[in-house]
C-alpha positions as CSV (number, residue, x, y, z in Angstrom):
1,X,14.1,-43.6,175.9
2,X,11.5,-40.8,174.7
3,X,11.7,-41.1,171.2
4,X,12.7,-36.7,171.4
5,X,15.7,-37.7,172.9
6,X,16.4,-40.7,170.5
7,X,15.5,-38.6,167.4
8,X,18.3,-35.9,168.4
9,X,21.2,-38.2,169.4
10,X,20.2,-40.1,165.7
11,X,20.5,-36.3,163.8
12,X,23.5,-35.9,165.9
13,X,25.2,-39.2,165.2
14,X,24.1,-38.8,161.4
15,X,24.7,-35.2,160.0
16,X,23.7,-35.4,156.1
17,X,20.6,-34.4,157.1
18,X,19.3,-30.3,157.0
19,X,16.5,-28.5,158.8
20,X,14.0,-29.0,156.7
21,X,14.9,-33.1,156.5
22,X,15.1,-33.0,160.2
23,X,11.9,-31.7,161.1
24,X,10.2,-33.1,158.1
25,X,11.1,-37.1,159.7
26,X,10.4,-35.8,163.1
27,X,7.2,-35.1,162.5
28,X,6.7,-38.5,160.2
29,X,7.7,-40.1,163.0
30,X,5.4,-38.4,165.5
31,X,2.4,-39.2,163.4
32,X,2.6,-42.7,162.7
33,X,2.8,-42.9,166.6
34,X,0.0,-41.0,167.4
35,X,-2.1,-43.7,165.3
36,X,-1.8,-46.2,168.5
37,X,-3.1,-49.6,167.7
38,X,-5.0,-48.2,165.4
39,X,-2.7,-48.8,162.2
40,X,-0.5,-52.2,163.2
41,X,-1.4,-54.3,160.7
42,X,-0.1,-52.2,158.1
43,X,3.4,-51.9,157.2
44,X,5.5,-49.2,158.6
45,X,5.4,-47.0,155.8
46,X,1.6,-46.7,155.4
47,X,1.2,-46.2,158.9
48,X,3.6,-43.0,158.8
49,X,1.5,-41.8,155.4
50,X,-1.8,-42.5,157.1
51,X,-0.4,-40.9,160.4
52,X,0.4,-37.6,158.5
53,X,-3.5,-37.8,156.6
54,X,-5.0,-37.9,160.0
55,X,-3.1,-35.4,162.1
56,X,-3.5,-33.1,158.9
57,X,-5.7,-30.2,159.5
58,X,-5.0,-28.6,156.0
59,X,-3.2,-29.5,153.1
60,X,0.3,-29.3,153.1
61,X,3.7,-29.7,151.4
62,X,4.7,-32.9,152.6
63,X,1.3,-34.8,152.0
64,X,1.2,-33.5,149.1
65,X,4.4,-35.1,147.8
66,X,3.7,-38.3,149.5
67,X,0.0,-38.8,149.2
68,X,-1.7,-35.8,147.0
69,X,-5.8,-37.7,146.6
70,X,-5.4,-37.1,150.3
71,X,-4.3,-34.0,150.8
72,X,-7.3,-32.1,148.8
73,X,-9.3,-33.8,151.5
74,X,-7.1,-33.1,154.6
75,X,-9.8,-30.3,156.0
76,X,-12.0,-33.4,156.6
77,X,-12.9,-34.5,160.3
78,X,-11.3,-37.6,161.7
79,X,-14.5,-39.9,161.3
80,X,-14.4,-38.5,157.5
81,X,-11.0,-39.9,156.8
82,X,-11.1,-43.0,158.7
83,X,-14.3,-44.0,156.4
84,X,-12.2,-42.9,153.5
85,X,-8.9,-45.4,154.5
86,X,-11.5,-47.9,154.1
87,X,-9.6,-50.0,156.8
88,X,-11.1,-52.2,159.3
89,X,-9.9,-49.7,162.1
90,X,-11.6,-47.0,163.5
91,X,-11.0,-44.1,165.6
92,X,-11.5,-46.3,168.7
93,X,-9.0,-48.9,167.6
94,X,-6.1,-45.9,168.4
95,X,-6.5,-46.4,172.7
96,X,-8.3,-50.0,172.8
97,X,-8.1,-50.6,175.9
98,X,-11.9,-48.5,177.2
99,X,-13.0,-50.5,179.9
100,X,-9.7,-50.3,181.7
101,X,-10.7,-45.7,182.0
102,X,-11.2,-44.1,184.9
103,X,-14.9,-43.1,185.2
104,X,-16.3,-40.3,183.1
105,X,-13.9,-39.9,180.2
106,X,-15.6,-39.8,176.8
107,X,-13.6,-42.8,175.1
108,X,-14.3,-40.8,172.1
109,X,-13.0,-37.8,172.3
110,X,-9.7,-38.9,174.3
111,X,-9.1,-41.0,171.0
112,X,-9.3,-38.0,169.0
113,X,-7.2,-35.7,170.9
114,X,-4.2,-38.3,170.2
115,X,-4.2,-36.5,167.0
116,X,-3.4,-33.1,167.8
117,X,-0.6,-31.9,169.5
118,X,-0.8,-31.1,173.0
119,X,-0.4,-26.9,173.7
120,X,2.6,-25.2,176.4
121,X,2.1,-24.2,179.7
122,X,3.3,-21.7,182.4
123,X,2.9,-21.4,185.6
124,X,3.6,-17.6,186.6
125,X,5.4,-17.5,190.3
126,X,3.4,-15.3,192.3
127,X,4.3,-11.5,192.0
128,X,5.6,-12.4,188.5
129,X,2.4,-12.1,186.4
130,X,3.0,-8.2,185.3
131,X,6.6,-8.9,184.1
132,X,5.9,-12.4,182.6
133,X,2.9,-11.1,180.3
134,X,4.6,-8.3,179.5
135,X,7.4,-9.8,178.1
136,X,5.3,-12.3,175.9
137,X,3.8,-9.7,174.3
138,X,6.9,-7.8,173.7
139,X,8.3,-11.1,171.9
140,X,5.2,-11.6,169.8
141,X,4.5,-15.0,171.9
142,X,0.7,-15.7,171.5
143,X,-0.7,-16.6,174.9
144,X,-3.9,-17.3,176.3
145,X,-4.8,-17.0,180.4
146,X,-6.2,-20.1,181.3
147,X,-6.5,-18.7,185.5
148,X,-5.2,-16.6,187.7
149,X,-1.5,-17.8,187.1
150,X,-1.9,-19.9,184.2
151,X,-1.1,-19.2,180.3
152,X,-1.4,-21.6,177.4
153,X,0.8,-21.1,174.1
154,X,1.2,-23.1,171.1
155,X,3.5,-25.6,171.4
156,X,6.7,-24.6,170.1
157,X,6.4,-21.4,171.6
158,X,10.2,-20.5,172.5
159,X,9.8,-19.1,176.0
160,X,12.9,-20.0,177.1
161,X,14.9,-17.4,175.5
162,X,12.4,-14.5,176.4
163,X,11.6,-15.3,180.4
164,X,13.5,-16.4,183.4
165,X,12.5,-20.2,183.6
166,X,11.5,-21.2,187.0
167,X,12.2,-18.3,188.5
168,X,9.7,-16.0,187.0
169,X,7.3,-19.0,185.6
170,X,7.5,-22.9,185.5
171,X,6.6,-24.7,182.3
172,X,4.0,-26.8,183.6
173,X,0.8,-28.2,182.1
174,X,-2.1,-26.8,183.4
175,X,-3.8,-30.2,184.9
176,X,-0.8,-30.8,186.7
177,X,-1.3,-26.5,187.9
178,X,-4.3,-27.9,189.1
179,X,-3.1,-30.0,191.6
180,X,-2.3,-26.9,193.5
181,X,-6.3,-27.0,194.2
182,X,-5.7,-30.0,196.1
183,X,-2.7,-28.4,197.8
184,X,-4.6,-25.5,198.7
185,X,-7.5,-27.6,200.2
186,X,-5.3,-29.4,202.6
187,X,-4.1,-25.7,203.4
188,X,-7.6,-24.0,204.1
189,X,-8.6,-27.4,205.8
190,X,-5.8,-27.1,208.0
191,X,-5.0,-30.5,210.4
192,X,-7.5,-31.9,212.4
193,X,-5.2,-32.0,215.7
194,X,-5.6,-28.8,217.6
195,X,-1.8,-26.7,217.8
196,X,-2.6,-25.9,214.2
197,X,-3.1,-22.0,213.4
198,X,-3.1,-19.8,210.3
199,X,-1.1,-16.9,210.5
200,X,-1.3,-14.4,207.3
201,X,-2.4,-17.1,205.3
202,X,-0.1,-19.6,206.1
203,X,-0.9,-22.6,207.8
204,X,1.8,-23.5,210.9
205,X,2.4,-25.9,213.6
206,X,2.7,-24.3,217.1
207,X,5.0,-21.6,215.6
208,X,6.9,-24.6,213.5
209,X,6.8,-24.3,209.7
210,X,4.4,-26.9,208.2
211,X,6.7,-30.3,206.9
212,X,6.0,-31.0,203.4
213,X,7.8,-33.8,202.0
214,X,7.4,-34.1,198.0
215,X,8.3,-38.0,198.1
216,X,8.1,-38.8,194.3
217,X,9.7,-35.2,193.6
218,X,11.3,-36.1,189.8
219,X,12.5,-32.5,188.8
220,X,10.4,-31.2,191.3
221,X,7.7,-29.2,189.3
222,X,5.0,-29.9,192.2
223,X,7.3,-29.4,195.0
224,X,7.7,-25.5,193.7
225,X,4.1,-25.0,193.2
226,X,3.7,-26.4,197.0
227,X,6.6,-24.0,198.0
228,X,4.7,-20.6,196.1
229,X,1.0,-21.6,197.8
230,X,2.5,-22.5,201.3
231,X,5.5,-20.7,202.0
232,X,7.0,-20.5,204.4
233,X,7.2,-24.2,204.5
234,X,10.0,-27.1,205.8
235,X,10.0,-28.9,202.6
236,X,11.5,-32.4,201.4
237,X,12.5,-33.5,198.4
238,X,13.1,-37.6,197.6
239,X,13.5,-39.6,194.3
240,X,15.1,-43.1,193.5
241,X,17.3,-41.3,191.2
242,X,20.4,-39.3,191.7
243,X,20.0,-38.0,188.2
244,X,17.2,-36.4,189.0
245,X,17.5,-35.1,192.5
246,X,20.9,-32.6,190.3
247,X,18.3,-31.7,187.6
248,X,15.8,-30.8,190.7
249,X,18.7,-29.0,192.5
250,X,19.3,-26.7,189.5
251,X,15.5,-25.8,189.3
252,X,15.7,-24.7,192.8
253,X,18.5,-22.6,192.4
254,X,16.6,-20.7,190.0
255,X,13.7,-20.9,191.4
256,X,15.0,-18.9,194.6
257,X,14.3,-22.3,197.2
258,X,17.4,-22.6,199.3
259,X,16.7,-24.7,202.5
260,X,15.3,-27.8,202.1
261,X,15.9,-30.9,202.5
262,X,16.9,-33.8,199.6
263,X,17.1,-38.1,199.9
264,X,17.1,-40.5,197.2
265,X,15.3,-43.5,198.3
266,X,13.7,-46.3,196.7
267,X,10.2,-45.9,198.5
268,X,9.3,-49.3,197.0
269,X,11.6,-51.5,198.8
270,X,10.8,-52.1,202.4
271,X,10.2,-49.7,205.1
272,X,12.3,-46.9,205.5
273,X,15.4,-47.9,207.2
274,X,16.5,-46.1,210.3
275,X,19.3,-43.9,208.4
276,X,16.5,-42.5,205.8
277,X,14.4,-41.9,208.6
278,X,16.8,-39.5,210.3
279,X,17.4,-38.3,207.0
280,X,13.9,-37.3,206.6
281,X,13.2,-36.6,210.4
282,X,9.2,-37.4,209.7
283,X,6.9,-37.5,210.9
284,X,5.0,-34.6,207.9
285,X,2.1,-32.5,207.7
286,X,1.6,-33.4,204.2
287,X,2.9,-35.9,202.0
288,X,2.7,-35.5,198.1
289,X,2.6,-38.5,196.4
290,X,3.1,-38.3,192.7
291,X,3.5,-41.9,192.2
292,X,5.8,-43.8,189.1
293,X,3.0,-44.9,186.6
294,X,2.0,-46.0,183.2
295,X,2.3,-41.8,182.2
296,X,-1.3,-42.9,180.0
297,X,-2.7,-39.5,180.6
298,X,0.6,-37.4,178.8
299,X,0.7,-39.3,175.7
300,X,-0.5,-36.8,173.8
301,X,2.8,-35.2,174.4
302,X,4.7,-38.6,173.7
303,X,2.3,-40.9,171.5
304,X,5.6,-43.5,171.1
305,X,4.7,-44.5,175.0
306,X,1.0,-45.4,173.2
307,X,2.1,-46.8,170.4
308,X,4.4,-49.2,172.2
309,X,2.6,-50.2,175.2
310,X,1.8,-53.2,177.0
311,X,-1.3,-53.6,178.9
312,X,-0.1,-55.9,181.8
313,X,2.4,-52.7,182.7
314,X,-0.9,-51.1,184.4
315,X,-1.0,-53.8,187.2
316,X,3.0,-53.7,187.5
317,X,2.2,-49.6,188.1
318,X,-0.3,-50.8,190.4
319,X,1.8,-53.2,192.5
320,X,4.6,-50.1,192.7
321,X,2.2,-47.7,193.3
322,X,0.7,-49.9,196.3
323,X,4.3,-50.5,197.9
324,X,5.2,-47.0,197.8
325,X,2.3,-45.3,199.7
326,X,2.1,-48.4,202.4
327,X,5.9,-47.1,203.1
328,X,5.6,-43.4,203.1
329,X,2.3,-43.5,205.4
330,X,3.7,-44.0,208.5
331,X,5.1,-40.9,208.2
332,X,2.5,-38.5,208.1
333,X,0.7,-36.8,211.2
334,X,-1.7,-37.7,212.4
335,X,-4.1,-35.3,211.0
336,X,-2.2,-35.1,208.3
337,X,-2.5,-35.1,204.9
338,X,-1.4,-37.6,201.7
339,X,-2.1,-36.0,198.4
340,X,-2.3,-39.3,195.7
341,X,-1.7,-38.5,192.0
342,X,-1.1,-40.3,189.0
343,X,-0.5,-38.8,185.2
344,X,-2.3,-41.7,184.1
345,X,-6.6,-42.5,182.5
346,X,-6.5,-46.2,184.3
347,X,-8.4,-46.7,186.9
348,X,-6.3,-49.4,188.7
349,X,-3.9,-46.8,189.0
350,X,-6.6,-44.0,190.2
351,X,-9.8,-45.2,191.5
352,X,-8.7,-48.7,192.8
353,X,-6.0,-46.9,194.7
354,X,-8.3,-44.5,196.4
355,X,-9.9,-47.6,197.5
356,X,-6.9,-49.4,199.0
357,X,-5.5,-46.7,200.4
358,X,-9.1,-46.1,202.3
359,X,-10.2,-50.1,203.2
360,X,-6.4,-51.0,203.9
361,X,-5.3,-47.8,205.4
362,X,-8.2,-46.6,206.6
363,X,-7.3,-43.1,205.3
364,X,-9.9,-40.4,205.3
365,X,-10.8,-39.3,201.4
366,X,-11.7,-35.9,201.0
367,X,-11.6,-35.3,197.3
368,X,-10.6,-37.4,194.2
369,X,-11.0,-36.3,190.8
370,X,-9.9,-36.9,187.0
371,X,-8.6,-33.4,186.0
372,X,-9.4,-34.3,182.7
373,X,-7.0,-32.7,180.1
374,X,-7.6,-34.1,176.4
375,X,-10.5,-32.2,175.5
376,X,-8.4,-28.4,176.3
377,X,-5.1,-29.4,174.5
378,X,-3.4,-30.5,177.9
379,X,-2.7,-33.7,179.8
380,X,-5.1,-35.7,182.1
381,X,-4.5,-36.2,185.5
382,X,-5.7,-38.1,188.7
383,X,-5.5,-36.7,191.9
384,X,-7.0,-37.6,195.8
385,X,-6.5,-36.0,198.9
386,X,-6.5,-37.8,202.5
387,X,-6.5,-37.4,205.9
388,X,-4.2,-39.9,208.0
């Protein structure tokens, strides 16, 4: 359970506490997480006090109370106060596990950014930018464009109450935005088989909309950004869990997408019996894979999953991860495309699956990258697109 959820159902449960308590232990909380490994061989409480030193930017109320030689020094830079804990931790004690990174992320820095809290982002649907902006402003929200569609706000920005959610922006962070580069790739590449045209900008199949199927959809963030940069499309929608599929069907209802088509599958379990595969009537011009997975790379946004973790749960990922692409291959086109990603830093999740899927599939790889996150406030992604 995200410890969000767990911290509201304990308030809930226990009502002596005010506001002020409330967010004062929340934010405890949070900062003795985002320590990591860093801290474990202290005792809970001077992990939570150290927590709230380090993730300090200026002095404050609450270290004050609790730790006041420390917060006179709370401007100082993380390397700063670690030498001042005098404890045989240091900054790259918080993530310890660097030679199990993808390739090229500064070790570093992606420690550091554990310590500061990760920003909001939109999406804007496309003909909503004017209308979205404007009504930011109007509210007094802070924003910052980050591309053509993208904004970034401070955290606990409270957009909810001042836009239409999903149907005039989607709260997304901007690496996973990114993705849509991937998306549009596969689009501008069009499929290598030739009854493929492009007709006003759209890619279709000998007059057929193009078949997307979305096969990991969870509340189906990526499946509307497919929908707004390929429209018209015939789209699919799977998930293990029933759960989600009714919080996904509520996002499309606002989000304006009413024909499509929805299965909840296990994709890990064998192949696809003959009743899912009328279901899903493959085979699909592209498949988007946004495979279960260790989640390493949107910590910053839920430092308890750090704090916590196991490192023999990467090669479990890596087993799933395996299982479910062998079984949703078959279905593409061929020509087709499989767009791979992972919200995860390891690379047995991300590089070592571009290479399975390419000696064992013999899939075509046409561009993989680490949309790297942690040094803009966001989270870090992997994504890699394939021919079939």
């Amino acid at each position: 359970m995200p410890f969000g959820i767990f911290i509201k159902q304990y308030f809930s449960a226990h009502k002596k506490y005010g506001s002020k308590d409330r967010r004062n232990i929340t934010h405890l909380c949070y900062c003795g997480f985002r320590t990591g490994k860093a801290l474990q061989h202290l005792s809970i409480e001077e992990q939570i006090q150290t927590g709230l030193f380090l993730c300090s930017g200026e002095p404050n109320e609450l270290l004050q109370y609790l730790k006041p030689d420390w917060n006179e020094m709370a401007h100082l830079s993380l390397h700063e106060k670690f030498s001042i804990l005098n404890i045989p931790s240091s900054i790259l004690s918080v993530f310890p596990w660097k030679d199990e990174l993808s390739e090229g992320i500064d070790h570093e820095q992606f420690c550091a950014s554990f310590f500061t809290q990760p920003n909001l982002f939109l999406r804007i649907r496309p003909g909503k930018e004017q209308i979205v902006q404007s009504k930011l402003q109007q509210a007094g929200i802070h924003f910052s464009k980050i591309s053509k569609s993208g904004l970034a706000l401070p955290n606990a920005s409270k957009v909810d109450t001042v836009i239409e959610i999903d149907k005039e922006a989607v709260i997304q962070d901007y690496s996973s935005q990114r993705i849509g580069e991937f998306i549009e790739m596969a689009r501008a590449l069009g499929p290598s088989v030739p009854a493929f045209a492009k007709a006003s900008g759209h890619v279709q199949t000998a007059g057929k909309l193009l078949r997307v199927w979305d096969a990991c959809a969870a509340s189906g963030g990526k499946s509307i950004l497919a929908y707004d940069l390929l429209s018209p499309i015939d789209l699919t929608v799977s998930d293990v869990r029933e759960s989600i599929i009714v919080n996904l069907k509520k996002r499309f209802e606002a989000a304006g997408i009413q024909r499509y088509h929805q299965l909840i599958a296990d994709l890990s379990a064998t192949a696809l019996n003959s009743q899912h595969l009328i279901a899903i009537g493959s085979p699909f011009d592209i498949i988007i894979t946004d495979v279960p997975c260790s989640g390493s790379g949107t910590w910053g946004r839920t430092p308890e999953q750090l704090y916590y973790f196991d490192p023999k749960e990467i090669s479990r990922y890596s087993a799933l991860q395996k299982k479910i692409v062998t079984n949703v291959i078959p279905h593409i086109k061929p020509g087709g495309w499989l767009l791979y990603c992972t919200c995860s830093v390891f690379k047995k999740e991300n590089e070592e699956m571009v290479q399975f899927l390419t000696t064992e599939h013999h899939l075509q790889l046409h561009k993989a990258e680490l949309l790297k996150g942690y040094d803009q406030k966001a989270d870090t992604l992997f994504a890699a697109l394939f021919t079939a």
